[in-house]
C-alpha positions in Angstrom: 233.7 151.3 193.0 237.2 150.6 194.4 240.3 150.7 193.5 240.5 146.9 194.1 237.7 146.2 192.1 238.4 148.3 188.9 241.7 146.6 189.1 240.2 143.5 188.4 237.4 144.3 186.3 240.1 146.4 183.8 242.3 143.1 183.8 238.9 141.0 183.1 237.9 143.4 180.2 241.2 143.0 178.9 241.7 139.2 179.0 238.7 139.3 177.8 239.6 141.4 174.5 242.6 139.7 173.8 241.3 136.3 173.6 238.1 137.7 171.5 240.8 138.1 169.2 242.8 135.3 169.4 239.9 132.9 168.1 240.3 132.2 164.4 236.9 133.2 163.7 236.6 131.2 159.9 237.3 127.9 161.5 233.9 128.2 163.8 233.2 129.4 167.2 233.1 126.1 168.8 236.2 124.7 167.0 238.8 122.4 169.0 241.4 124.5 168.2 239.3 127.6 169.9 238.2 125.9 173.1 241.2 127.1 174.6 240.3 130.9 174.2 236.5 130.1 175.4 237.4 128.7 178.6 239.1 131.7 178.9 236.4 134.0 177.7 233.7 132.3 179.7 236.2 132.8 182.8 236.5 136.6 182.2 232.8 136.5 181.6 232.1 135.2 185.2 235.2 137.1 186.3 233.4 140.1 185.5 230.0 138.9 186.9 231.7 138.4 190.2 233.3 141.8 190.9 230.0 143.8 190.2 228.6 141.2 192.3 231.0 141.7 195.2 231.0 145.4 194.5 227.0 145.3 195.2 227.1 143.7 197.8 229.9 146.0 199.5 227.7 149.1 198.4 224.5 147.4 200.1 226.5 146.6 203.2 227.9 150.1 204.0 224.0 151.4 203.5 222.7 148.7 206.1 225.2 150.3 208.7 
């Protein structure tokens, strides 16, 4: 994995972390008041998703050359 990519998938992990812990967990996970951290989370969910998915597909490329 690059340098480029583990860039991105630290900042993911962290964005990720933080908002984990932002939601006020006794009010409900699907709250109003906690949508605005699961947009986030489902972001850095597919944030996530994408770099290993670009960072396959960069490993399969260099072994078709």
């Amino acid at each position: 994995m690059t340098t480029f990519y583990k860039v991105f998938l630290v900042l993911f992990i962290i964005f990720l972390g933080v908002n984990l812990y932002a939601i006020d967990w006794n009010l409900g996970f699907m709250h109003s008041e906690n949508n605005k951290f699961l947009f986030s989370i489902v972001a850095s969910i597919i944030g996530i998703l994408v770099t290993l998915v670009m960072n396959t597909w960069k490993k399969l490329s260099q072994k078709n050359s």
